[in-house]
C-alpha positions as CSV (number, residue, x, y, z in Angstrom):
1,X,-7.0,7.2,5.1
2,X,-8.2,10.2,2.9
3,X,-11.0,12.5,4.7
4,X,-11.3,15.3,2.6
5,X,-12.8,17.3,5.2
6,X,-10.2,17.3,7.8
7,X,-8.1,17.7,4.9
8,X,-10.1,21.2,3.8
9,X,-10.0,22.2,7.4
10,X,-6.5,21.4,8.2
11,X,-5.1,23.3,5.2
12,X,-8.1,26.3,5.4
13,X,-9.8,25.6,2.6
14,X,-13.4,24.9,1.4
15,X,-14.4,21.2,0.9
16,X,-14.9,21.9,-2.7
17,X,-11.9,23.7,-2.7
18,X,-10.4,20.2,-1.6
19,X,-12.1,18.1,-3.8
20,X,-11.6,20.4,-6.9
21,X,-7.4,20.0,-6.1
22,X,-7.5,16.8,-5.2
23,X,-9.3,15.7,-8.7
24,X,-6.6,17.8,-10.6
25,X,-3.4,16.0,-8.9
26,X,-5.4,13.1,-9.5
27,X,-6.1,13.7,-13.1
28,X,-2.3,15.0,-13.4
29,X,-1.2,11.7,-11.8
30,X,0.7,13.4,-9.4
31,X,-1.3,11.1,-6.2
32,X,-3.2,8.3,-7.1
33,X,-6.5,7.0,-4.7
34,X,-6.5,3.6,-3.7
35,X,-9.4,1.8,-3.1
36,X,-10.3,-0.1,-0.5
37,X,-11.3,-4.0,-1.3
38,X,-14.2,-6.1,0.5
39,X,-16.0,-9.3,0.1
40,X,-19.0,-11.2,1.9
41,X,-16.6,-13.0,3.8
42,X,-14.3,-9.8,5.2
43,X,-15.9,-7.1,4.9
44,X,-13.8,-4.1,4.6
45,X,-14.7,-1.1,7.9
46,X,-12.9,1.4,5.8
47,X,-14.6,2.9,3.0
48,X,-12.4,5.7,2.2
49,X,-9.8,5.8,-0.3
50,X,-5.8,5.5,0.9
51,X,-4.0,8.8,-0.4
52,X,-0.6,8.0,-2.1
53,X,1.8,10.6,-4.2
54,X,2.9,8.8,-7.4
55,X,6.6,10.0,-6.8
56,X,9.0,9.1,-4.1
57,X,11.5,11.7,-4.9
58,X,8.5,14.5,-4.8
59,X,7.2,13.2,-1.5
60,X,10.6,13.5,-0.2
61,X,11.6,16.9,-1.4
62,X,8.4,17.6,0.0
63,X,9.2,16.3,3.4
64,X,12.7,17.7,3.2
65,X,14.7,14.6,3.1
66,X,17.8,14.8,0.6
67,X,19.7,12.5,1.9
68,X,20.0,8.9,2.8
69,X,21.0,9.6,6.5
70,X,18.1,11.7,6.8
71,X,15.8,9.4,5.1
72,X,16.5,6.6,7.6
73,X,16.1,9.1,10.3
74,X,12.8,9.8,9.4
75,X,9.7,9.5,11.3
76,X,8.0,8.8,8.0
77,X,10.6,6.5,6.5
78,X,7.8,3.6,7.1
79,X,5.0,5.5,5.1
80,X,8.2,6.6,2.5
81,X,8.5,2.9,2.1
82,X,4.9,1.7,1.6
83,X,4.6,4.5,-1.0
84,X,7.4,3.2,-3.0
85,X,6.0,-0.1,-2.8
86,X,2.6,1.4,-3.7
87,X,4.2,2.5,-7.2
88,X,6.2,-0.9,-7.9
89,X,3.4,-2.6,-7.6
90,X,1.2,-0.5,-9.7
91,X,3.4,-0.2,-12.4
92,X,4.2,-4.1,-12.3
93,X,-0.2,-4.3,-12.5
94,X,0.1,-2.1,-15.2
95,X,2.8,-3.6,-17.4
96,X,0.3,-6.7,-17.2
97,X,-2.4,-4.8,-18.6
98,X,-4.1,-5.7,-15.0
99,X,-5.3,-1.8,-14.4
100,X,-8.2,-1.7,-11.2
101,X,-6.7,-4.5,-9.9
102,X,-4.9,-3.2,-6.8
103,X,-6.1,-2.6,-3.4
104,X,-6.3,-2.2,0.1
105,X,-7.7,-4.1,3.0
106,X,-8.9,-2.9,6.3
107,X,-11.2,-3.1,9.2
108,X,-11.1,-2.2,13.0
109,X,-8.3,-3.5,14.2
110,X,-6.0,-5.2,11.2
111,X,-4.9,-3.8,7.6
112,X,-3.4,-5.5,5.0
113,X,-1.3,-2.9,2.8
114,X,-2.2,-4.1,-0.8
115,X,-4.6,-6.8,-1.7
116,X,-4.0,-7.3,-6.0
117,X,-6.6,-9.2,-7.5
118,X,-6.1,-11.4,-10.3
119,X,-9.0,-12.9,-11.6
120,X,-10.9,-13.5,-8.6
121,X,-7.5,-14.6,-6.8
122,X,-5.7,-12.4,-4.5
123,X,-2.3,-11.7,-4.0
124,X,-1.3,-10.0,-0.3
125,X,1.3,-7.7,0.3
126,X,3.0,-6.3,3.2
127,X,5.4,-3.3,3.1
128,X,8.1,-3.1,5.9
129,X,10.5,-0.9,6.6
130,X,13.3,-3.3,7.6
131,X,16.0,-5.9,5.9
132,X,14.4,-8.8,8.2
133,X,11.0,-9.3,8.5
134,X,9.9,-11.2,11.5
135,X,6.9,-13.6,11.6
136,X,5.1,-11.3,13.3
137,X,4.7,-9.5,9.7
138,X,2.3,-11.8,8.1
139,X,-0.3,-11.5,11.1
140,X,-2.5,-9.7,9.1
141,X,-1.8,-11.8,5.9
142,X,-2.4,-14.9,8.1
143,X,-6.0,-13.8,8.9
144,X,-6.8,-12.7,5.6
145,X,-5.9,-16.1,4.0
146,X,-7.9,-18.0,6.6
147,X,-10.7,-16.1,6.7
148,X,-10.7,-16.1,2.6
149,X,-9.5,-19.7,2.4
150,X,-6.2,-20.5,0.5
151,X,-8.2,-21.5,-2.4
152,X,-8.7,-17.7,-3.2
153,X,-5.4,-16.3,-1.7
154,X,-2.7,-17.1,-4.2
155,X,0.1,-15.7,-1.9
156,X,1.5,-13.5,0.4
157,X,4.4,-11.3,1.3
158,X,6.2,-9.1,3.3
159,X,8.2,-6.5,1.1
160,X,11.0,-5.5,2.7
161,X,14.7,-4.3,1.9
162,X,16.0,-7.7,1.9
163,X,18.4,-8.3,-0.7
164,X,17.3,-11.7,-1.2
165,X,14.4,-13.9,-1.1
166,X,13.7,-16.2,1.6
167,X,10.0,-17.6,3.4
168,X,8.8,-16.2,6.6
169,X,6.2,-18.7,7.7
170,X,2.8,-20.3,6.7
171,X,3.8,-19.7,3.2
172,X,4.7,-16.2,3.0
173,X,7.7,-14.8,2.2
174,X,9.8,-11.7,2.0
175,X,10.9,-10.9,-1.6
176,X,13.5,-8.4,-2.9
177,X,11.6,-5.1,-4.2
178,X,13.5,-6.1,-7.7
179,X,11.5,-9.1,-7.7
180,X,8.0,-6.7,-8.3
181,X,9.5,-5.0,-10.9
């Protein structure tokens, strides 16, 4: 989650310093603010924005990772993931002329990585580091759908670096990344 104020102090800057950058690599599209989603029925706790960088390869020159060995031996090879998720997804949302409709779902205890609306319905998304998603992936997905009723939750899925398809349980499934584009 994005708190410009730790932010600000962390680096040693002024808030407004913060916010002033932050709006420029926003406005450059170098990160992009996700929002957090919310209805009556599941309310969302967090408020703030998520925080992504709109390029892979920059976040991991950035981290120093120039190879594959070292990206798998990241400690932030999960986060890597989700961010490259992040921008399939956005561009797929895009390329459907579907812009605002991408989100995030969280409260005290449970998170659901990217909620996409489409018209009212919601697809859920997962982002996993791993080839083999276990059940316990869709946990989160689960609750969301029966809290929100399947009516409104059009499907669910754990994205992972499966080469193929296959279903998980309850309904969700684990496509290949290729299958966002």
């Amino acid at each position: 989650m994005l708190n410009k104020a730790d932010l600000a102090r962390d680096v040693g800057i002024a808030p407004s310093t913060a916010n002033h950058w932050l709006s420029t690599l926003e406005a450059s599209g170098q990160v992009v603010l996700l929002e957090p989603w919310f209805s009556n029925r599941t309310k969302s706790i967090v408020k703030s924005p998520k925080l992504y960088l709109a390029d892979t390869g920059l976040l991991c020159a950035l981290l120093n990772i120039g190879s594959e060995d070292a990206l798998h031996q990241s400690p932030a090879v999960g986060a890597i993931w989700e961010t490259f998720v992040f921008a399939q997804l956005r561009s797929r949302e895009h390329r459907a002329g579907r812009a605002g409709s991408l989100f995030f779902w969280r409260d005290r205890t449970r998170e659901v990585d990217f909620v996409v609306d489409v018209g009212g319905r919601l697809e859920l998304f997962e982002a996993k580091w791993t080839e083999l998603p276990a059940e316990s992936a869709v946990v989160n997905l689960d609750f969301m759908q029966k809290t929100l009723g399947k009516a409104r939750v059009i499907s669910g899925a754990v994205v992972s670096r499966t080469p193929n398809s296959f279903p998980i349980v309850n309904g969700f499934r684990a496509p290949a990344i290729s299958e966002l584009s």
